[in-house]
C-alpha positions in Angstrom: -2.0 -27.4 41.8 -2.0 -25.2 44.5 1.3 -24.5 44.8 1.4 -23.4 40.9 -1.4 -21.3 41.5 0.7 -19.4 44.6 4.2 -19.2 42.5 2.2 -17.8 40.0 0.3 -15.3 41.9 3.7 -13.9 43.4 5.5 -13.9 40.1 5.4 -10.4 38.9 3.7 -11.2 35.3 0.3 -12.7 37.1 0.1 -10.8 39.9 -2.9 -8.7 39.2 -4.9 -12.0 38.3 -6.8 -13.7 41.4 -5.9 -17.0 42.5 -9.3 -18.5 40.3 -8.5 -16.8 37.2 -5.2 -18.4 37.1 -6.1 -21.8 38.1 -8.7 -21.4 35.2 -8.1 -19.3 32.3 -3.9 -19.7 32.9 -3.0 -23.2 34.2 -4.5 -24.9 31.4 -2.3 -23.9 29.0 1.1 -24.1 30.5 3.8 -27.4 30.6 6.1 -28.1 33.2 9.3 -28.6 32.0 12.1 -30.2 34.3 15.9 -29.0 33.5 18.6 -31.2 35.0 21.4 -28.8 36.4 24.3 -28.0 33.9 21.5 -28.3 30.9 20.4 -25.5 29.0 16.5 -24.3 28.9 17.2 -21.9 26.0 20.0 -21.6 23.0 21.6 -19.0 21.8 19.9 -18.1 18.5 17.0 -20.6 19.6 13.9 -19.3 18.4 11.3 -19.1 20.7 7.5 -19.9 20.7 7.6 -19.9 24.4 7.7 -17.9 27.6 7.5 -18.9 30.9 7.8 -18.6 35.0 10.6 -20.7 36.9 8.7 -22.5 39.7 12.1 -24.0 41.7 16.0 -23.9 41.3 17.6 -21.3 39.5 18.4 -20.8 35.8 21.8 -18.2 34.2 21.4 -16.0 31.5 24.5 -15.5 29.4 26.7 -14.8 26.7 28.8 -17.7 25.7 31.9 -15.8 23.4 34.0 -17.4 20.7 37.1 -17.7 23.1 35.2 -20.2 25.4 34.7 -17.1 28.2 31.6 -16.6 29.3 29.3 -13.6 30.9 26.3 -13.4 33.2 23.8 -11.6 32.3 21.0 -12.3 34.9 19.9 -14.6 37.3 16.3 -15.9 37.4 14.8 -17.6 40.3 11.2 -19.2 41.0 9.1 -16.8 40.4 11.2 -15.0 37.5 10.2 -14.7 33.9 11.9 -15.7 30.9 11.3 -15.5 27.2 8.5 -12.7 28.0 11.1 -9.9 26.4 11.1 -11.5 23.7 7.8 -12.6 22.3 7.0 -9.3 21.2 10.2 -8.5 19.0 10.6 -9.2 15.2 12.7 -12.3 15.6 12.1 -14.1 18.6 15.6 -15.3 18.4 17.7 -15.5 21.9 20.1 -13.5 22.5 21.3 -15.7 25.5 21.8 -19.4 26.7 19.5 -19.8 29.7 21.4 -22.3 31.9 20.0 -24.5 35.0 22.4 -24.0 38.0 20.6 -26.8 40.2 18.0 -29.2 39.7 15.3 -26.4 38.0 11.2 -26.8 36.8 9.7 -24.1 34.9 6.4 -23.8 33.8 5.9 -22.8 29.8 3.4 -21.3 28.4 3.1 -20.3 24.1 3.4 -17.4 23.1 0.3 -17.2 21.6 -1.1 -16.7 24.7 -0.1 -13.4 24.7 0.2 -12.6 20.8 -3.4 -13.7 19.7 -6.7 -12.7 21.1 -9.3 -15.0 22.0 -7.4 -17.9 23.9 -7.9 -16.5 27.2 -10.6 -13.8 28.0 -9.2 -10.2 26.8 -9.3 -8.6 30.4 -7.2 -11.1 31.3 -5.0 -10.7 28.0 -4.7 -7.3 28.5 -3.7 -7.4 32.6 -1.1 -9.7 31.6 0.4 -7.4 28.6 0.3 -4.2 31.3 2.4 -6.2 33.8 4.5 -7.7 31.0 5.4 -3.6 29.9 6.5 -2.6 33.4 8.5 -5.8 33.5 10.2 -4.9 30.1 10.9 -0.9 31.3 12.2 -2.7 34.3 14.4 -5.2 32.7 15.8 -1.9 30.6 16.7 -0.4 34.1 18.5 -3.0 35.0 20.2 -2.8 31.9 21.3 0.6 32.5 22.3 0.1 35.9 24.7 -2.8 34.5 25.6 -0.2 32.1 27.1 2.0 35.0 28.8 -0.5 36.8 30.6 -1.9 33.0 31.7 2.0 32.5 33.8 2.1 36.1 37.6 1.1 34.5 38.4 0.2 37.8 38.2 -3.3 39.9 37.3 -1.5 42.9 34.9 0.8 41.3 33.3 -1.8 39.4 32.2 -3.4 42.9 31.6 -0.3 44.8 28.9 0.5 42.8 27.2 -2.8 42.5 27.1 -3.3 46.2 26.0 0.2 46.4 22.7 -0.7 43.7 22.1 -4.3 45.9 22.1 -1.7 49.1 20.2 0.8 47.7 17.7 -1.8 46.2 17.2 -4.1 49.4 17.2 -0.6 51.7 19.7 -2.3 53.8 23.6 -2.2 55.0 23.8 -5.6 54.4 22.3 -8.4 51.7 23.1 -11.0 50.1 24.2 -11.4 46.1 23.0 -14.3 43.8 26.5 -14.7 42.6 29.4 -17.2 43.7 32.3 -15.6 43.1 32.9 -17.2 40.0 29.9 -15.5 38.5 30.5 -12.5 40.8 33.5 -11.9 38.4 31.9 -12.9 35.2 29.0 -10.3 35.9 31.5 -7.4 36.8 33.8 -8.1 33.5 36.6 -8.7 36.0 39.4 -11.3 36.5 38.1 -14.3 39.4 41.6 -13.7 41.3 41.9 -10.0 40.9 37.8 -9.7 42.5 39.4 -11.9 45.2 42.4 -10.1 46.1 40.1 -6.2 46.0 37.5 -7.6 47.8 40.0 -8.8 50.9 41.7 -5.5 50.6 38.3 -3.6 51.1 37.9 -6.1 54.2 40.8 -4.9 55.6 41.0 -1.3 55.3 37.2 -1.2 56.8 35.2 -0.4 53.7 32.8 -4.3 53.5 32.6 -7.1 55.9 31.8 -10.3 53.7 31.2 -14.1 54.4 30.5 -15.5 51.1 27.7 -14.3 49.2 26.7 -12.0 51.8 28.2 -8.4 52.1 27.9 -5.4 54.4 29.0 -1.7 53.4 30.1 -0.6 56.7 29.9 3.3 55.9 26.7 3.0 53.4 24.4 6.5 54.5 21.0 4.7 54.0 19.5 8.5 53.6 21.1 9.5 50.5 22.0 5.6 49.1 25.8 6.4 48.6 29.0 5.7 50.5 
């Protein structure tokens, strides 16, 4: 229990809620859920009547396309929310799969939580819906900032600039990425080899060190966030 009550607390969505209001008014109306890795937590099309916080592992959101390819669209780790961006549109229909990448537990909660007055206490309600706004308007950021990297025609440009965003964002030269570089390539629209090959030419000719997942910019002026 206590452990719920502090992954919940540092999720975004319940932050504003003390540790007692969660353990009471919130807890009592959530499920946890155990997804094997490889399953799928969410279907494309899948309706939902559902949102929820992942509490361990790691769960994919993407596209699935009619030629068997793939895209990522997000990543979502514990403390992430799912499902929350969509309770409130007409449908309530996924967009996405939401794959388990390791051995992942969320915890659900219905929607109805959320939608109808009454369940929990409405101060409560409502500091929920005011966290759940800022996490939409951020979740439409990210969007845009996706948006910028997909409109770069090149390979090289299409990496520059996400590296530059994870800099930018972590306020540091160097940071890890939740990507292998299978997924690396999905997320950028790029070919697996091709990412391969740039990113060992930028190695060499002094622009990024890299070891895996973990990259440096090694002219990135922190001051003005560009390279």
């Amino acid at each position: 229990m206590d452990q719920l009550v502090r992954i919940l607390k540092e999720s975004f969505l319940f932050s504003d809620l003390s540790e007692k209001t969660i353990e009471y008014e919130i807890l009592p109306h959530g499920r946890i859920q155990d997804i094997p890795k490889g399953n799928y937590l969410i279907s494309f099309q899948e309706k939902l009547d559902y949102f929820g916080v992942v509490m361990e592992g790691r769960l994919n959101l993407i596209h699935i396309y009619g030629n068997g390819n793939y895209g990522i669209v997000g990543v979502l780790e514990a403390g992430d929310h799912f499902g929350a961006d969509l309770i409130y549109t007409g449908s309530r229909v996924s967009p996405y799969y939401a794959q388990a990448m390791q051995q992942t537990q969320v915890l659900l909660f219905p929607c109805k939580l959320l939608l109808e007055a009454g369940i929990i206490p409405q101060s409560t309600r409502l500091a929920i819906l005011g966290k759940l706004l800022m996490l939409i308007s951020d979740e439409n950021i990210r969007k845009e900032y996706r948006l910028a990297i997909l409109f770069q025609k090149g390979i090289r440009d299409r990496i520059m600039t996400y590296l530059i965003m994870q800099a930018n964002k972590r306020h540091s030269a160097t940071f890890s990425v939740p990507f292998t570089r299978e997924e690396m390539a999905s997320y950028l629209c790029v070919n697996r080899t091709c990412l391969s090959h740039e990113l060992s030419q930028m190695e060499k000719e002094g622009i990024i060190k890299f070891n895996r997942n973990t990259f440096t910019l090694l002219n990135w002026d922190q001051k003005n966030g560009e390279y």
